[in-house]
C-alpha positions in Angstrom: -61.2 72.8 -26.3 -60.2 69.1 -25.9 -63.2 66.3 -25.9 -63.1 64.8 -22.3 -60.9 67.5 -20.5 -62.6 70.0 -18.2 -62.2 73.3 -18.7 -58.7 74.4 -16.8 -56.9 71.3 -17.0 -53.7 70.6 -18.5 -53.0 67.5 -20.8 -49.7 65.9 -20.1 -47.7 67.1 -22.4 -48.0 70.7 -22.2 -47.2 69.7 -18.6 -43.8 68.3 -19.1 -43.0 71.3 -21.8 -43.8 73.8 -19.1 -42.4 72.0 -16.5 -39.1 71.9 -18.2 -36.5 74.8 -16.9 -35.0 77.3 -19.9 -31.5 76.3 -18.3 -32.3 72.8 -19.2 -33.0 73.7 -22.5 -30.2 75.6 -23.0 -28.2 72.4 -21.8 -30.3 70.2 -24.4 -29.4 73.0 -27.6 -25.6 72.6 -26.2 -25.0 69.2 -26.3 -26.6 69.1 -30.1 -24.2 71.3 -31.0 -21.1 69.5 -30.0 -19.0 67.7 -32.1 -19.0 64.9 -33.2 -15.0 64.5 -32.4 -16.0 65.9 -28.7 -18.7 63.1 -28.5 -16.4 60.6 -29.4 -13.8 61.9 -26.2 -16.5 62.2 -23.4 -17.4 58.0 -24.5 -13.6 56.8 -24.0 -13.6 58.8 -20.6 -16.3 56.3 -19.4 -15.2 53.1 -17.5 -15.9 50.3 -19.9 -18.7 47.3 -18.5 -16.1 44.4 -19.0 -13.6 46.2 -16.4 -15.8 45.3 -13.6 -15.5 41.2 -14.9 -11.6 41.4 -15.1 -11.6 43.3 -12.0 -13.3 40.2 -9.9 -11.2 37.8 -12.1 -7.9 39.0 -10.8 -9.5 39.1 -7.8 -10.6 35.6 -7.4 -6.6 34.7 -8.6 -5.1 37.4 -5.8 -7.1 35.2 -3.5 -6.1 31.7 -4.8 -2.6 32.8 -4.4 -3.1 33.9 -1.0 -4.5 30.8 0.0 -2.1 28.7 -1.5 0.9 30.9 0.2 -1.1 30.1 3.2 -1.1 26.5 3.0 2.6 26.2 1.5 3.6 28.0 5.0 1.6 25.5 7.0 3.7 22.9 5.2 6.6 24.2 5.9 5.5 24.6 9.5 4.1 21.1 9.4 7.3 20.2 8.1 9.3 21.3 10.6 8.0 19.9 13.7 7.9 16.4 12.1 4.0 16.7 11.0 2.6 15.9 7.2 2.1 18.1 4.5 -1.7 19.7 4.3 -1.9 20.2 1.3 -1.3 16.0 1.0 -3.8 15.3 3.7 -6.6 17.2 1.6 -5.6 15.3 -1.9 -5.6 12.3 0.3 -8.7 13.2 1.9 -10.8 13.8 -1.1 -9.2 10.8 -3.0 -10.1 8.6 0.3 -13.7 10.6 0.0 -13.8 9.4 -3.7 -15.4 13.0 -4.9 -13.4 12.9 -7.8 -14.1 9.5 -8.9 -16.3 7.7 -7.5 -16.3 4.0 -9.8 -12.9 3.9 -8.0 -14.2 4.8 -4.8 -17.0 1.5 -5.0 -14.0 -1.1 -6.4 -11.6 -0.2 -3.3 -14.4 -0.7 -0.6 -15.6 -3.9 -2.2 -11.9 -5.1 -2.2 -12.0 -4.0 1.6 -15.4 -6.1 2.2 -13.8 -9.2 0.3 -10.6 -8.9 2.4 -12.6 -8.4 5.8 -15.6 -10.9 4.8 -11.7 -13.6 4.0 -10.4 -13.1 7.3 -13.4 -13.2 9.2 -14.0 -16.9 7.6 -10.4 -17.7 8.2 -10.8 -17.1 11.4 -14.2 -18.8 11.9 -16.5 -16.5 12.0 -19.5 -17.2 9.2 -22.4 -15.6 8.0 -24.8 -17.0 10.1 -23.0 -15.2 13.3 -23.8 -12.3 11.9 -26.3 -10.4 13.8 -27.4 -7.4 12.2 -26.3 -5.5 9.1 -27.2 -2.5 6.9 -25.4 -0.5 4.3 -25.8 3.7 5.4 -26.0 6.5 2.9 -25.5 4.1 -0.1 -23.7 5.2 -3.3 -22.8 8.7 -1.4 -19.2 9.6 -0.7 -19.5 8.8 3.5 -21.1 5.1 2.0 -19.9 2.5 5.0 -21.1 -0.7 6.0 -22.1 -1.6 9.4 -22.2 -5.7 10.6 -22.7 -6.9 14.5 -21.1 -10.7 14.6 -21.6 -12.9 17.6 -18.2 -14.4 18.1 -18.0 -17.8 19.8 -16.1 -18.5 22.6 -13.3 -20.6 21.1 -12.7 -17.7 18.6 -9.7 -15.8 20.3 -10.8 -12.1 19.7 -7.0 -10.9 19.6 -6.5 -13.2 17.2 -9.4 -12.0 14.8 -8.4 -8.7 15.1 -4.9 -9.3 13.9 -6.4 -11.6 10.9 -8.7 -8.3 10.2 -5.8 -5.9 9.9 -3.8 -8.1 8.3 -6.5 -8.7 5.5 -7.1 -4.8 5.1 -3.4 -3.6 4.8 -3.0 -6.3 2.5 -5.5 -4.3 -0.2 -4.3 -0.7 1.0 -6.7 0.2 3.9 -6.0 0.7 6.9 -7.7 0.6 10.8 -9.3 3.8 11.2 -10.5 3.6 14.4 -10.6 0.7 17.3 -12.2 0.3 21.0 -12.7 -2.8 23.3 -14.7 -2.3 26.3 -16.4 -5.5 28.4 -20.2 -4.2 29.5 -23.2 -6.6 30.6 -20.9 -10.1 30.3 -19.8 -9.5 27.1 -16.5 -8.2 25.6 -17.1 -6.0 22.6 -15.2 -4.9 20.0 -15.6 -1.8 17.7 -13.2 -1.6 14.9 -13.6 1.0 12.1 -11.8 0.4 8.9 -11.4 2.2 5.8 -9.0 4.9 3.7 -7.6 7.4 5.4 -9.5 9.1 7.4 -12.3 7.8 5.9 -14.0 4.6 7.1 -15.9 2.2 4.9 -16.4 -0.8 7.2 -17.7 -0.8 10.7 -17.5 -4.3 12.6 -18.8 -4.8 16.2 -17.4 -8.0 17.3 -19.5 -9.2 20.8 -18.0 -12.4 22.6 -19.0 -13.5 25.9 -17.6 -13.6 28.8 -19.6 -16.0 30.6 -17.4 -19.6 30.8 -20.6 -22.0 30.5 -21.7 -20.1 26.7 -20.9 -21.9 23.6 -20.6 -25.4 25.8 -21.0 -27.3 22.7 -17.6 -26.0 21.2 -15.6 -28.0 24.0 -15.5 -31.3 24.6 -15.1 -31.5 28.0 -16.4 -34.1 30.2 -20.0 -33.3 31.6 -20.9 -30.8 28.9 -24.2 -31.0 27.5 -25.2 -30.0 24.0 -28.1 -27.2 23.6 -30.4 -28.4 21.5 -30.0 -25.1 19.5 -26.5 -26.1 19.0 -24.5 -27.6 15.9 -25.9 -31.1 15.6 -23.2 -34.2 16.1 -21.1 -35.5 13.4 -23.0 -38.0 11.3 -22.1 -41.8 13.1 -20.4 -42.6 9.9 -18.0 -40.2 10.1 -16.8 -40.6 13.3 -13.9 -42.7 14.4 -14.1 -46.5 14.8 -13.8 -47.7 18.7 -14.6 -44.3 19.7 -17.9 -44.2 19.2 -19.2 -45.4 22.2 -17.5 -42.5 24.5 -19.9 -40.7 26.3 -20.7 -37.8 29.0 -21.0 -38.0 32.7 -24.8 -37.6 31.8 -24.4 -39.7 29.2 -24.6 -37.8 25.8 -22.3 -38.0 22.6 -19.9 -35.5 22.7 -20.0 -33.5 19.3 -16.6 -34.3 16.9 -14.6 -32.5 14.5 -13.4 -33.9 11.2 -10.7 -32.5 10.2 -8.2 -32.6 6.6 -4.8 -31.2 7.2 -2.5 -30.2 4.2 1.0 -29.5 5.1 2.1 -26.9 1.4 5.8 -26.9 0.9 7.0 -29.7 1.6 10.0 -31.1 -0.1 12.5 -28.5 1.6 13.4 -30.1 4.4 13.7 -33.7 4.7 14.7 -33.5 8.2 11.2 -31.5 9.0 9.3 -33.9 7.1 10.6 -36.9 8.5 9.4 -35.7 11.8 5.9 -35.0 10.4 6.2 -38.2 9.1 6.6 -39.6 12.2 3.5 -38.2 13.9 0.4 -41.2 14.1 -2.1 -39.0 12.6 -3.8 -38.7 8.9 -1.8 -36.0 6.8 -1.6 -35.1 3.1 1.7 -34.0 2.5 1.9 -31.3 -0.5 5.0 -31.4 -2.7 6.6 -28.5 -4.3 8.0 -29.7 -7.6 11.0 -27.4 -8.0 12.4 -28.2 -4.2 15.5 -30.1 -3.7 14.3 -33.0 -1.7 10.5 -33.2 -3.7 11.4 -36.6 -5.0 12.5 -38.0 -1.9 9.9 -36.6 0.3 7.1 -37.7 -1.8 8.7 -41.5 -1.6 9.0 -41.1 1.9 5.4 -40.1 2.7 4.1 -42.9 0.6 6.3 -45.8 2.3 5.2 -44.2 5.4 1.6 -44.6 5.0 1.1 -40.9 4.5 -0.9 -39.2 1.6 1.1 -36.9 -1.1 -0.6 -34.0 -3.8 1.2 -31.7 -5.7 2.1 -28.6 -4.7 1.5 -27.0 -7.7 3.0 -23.1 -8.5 0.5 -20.5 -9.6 1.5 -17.0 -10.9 0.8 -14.4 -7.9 0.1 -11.2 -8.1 2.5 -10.1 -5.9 5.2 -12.8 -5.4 6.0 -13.5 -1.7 8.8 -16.1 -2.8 12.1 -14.0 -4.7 13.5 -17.3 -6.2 12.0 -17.2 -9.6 10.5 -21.2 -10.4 10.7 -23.0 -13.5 7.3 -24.9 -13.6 4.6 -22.1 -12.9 1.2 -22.1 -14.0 0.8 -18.0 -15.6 -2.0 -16.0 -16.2 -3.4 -16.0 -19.7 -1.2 -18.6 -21.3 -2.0 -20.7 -23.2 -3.5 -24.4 -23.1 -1.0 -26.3 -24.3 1.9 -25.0 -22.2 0.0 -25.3 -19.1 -0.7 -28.9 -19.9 3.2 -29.6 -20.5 3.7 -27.7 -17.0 0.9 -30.1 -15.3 2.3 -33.1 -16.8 6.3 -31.9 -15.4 5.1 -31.3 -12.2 3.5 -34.6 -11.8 6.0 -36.3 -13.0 8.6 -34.9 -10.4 6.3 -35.5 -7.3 5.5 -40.0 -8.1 2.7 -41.2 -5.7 0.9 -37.9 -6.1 -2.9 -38.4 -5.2 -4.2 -34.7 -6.2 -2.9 -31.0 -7.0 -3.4 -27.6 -4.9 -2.2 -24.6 -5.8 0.9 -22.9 -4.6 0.2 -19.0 -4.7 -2.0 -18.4 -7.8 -3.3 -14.9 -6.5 -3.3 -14.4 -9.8 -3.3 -17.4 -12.0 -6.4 -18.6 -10.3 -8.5 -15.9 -11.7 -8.0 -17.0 -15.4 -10.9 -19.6 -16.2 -8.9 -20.5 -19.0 -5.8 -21.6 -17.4 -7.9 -23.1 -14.7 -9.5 -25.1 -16.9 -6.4 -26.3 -18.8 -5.4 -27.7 -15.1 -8.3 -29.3 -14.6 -8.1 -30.9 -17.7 -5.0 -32.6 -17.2 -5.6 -33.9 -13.9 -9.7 -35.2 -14.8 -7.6 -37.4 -17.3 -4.9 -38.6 -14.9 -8.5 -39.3 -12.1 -6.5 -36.9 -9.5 -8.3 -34.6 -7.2 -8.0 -30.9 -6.8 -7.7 -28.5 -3.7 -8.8 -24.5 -4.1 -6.0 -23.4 -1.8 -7.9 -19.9 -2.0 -5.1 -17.8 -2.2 -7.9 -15.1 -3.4 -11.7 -14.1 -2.8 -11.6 -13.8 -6.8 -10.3 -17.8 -7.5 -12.4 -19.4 -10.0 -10.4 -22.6 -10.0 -12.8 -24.7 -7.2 -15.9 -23.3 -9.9 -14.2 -24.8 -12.8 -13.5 -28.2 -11.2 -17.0 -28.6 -9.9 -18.5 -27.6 -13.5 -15.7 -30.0 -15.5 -17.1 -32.9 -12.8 -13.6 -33.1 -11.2 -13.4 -34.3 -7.3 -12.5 -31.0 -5.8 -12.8 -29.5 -2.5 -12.0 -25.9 -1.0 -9.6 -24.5 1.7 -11.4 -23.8 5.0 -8.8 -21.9 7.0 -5.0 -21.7 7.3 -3.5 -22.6 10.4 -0.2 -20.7 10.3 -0.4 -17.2 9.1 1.5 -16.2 12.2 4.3 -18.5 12.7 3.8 -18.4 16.2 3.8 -21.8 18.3 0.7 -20.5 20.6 -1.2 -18.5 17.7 -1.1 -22.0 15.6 -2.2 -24.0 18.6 -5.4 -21.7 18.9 -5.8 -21.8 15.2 -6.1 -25.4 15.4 -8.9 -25.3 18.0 -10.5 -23.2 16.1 -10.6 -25.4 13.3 -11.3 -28.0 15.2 -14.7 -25.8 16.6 -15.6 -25.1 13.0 -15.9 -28.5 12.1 -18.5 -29.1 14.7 -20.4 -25.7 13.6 -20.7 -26.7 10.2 -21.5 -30.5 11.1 -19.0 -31.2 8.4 -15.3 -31.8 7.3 -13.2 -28.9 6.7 -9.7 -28.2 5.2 -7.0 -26.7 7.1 -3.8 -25.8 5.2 -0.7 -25.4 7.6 2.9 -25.4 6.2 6.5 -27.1 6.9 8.1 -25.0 9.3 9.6 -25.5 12.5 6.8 -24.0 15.1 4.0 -25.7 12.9 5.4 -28.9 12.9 6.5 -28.7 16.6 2.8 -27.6 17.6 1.2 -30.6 15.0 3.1 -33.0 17.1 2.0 -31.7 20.6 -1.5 -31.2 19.7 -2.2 -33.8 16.7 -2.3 -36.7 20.0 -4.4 -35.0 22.1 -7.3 -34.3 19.5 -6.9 -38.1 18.3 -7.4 -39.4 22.0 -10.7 -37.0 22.6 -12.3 -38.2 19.5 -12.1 -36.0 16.7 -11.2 -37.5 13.1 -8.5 -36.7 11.1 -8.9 -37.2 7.3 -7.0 -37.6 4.0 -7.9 -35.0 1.9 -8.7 -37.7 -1.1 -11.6 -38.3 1.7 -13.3 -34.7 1.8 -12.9 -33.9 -1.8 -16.3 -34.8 -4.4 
């Protein structure tokens, strides 16, 4: 009798010995018996664990390759009716996307916000027009920036939009997406701008419509200043005699002061004697290696006319094919730069100051720049940034090594179109009375720029606005 069991019940395991079949048994005493070699024969006739692995291997390749014969056939399809390859637009697209590597996604879309941030300077549009901005999902691949600018009215949006595109092809983007529409008396412009597909810079551009906005960027008889407005150019700055000119309602009209620098002069003789024979403040710049440099410089200075340097810098990309002999080159060293400097000078006599010809890249190098610099604080001449890049460190270096320096504020003559330069001009001309200050406008000797300086050059004299050497801006 078991302790703890009632009387009739059956402990476990007698259960499971009598609840085992004699043909089971038999089956058990069988299998014993085998041999060991007959053992050995029923294990290989199993299907092994790792088959099921290799199995969904060559599976996962069977469907790689059908995929891939699916998009080479969707080339070839592409190809034929004139389209582009997929299989390009999906390496393109996750390039663009920066999954892959994203370091090199951040350094192209802060090239992009230098080159859009350059033109939208260039063209007159500052910081303080900017209404709203705000970076969305940043440091993730769909990263973009958004800005809203105010535009004034003597900003031609056409021609902002070209500078803009212009400025983005330059560093390999491109203009993703654009749309103008006019809505409440306002002309807006959406332009998206990126890689690709892929945008990274989103500009709404808002101008209005309305003829009496911006009054203060005219000078037009019987307009009155807002309060809110840029203030007037300081008395002392303004021309003598005209002064006293006043509105119908008798307030000063605001005035520009301007300093114009015609680059490349030295070509043409003919071009610059009819420069020279405009009545109007202009530095002339002087390209050492040009046939008629000499001559040109001697000219300007007999004629009452200032004359710098036109000094070449190494680009990065050179625009010019003819290779020059005087050239200011990244990363060399001190003492040929100084021999260069003192060349240049010496081909250009009368020369007042230096800016840079090019120098894309050459103006980067703080070395080089400061080897300039040196040679011109000990000759007392002046320096112009011509800012041939957002990454220039030459203006930086002159300021630091106490030079009299000054910076480029916009060029006048990226399109060497006679009404495109005319509007440029006015646009300088409305900067200067933004900024309540001088500014810099670099143009250069060509045909329509000259042709457009002599019709336009009279008509800003006789309404008031100053025209400067650029020995007078620079300190």
């Amino acid at each position: 009798m078991v302790i703890g069991k009632k009387p009739g019940s059956k402990t476990k395991s007698s259960s499971k010995t009598k609840s085992a079949s004699p043909r089971r048994n038999a089956v058990r005493r069988t299998r014993k018996a085998r041999p060991t070699s007959l053992r050995g024969a029923s294990r290989k006739t199993r299907r092994p664990t790792h088959t099921t692995g290799r199995r969904r291997v060559l599976y996962i390749i069977a469907g790689l390759f059908v995929f891939a014969a699916i998009i080479l056939s969707l080339d070839l399809l592409q190809e034929n009716y004139g389209g582009s390859s997929v299989t390009w637009q999906m390496i393109s697209f996750i390039r663009d996307k920066g999954l892959l590597f994203p370091d090199d996604r951040r350094e192209k879309s802060e090239s992009l916000r230098k080159a859009v941030n350059r033109a939208l300077i260039e063209s007159g549009v500052h910081k303080s027009d900017m209404i709203f901005g705000k970076r969305v999902d940043r440091d993730a691949p769909d990263e973009y920036e958004y800005r809203e600018f105010k535009v004034a009215s003597s900003v031609s949006l056409e021609s902002l939009q070209k500078a803009i595109e212009k400025a983005v092809v330059a560093v390999g983007a491109r203009t993703v997406s654009k749309e103008t529409r006019e809505r409440s008396g306002k002309r807006i412009v959406a332009i998206d701008l990126g890689f690709g597909r892929v945008k990274r810079q989103c500009l709404l551009l808002m101008q209005s419509t309305d003829k009496g906005a911006h009054r203060t960027e005219s000078s037009g008889p019987g307009d009155q200043p807002a309060a809110s407005s840029a203030a007037l150019i300081p008395i002392d700055m303004a021309p003598k005699g005209e002064l006293e000119a006043t509105s119908s309602v008798g307030t000063v009209q605001p005035r520009a002061s301007l300093a114009l620098i015609v680059d490349d002069c030295g070509q043409s003789l003919s071009l610059a004697k009819r420069l020279l024979s405009i009545d109007c403040p202009l530095t002339l710049s002087v390209l050492p290696d040009a046939s008629h440099a000499k001559r040109t410089a001697l000219l300007a200075k007999q004629s009452g006319f200032e004359v710098m340097l036109h000094l070449p810098m190494e680009p990065i990309q050179r625009v010019d094919p003819v290779e020059v002999e005087l050239q200011v080159r990244y990363g060399a060293a001190p003492e040929e730069i100084a021999s260069i400097v003192s060349k240049a000078l010496n081909r250009v006599p009368g020369a007042s100051g230096v800016n840079n010809h090019e120098g894309s890249k050459a103006c980067t190098d703080p070395i080089a720049m400061a080897a300039v610099m040196e040679g011109l604080l000990s000759r007392n001449l002046y320096f112009v940034d011509s800012r041939t890049t957002a990454e220039t460190v030459a203006f930086t270096i002159a300021t630091k090594m106490g030079l009299r320096t000054a910076e480029r504020d916009m060029f006048l003559d990226n399109y060497d179109d006679v009404q495109t330069i005319g509007e440029e001009l006015d646009r300088l001309v409305a900067l200067s009375i933004r900024l309540n200050r001088p500014v810099v406008g670099i143009c250069h000797l060509r045909p329509n720029t000259v042709r457009v300086l002599q019709l336009e050059l009279p008509r800003l004299k006789k309404a008031g606005h100053q025209f400067l050497f650029a020995s007078q801006v620079v300190h």
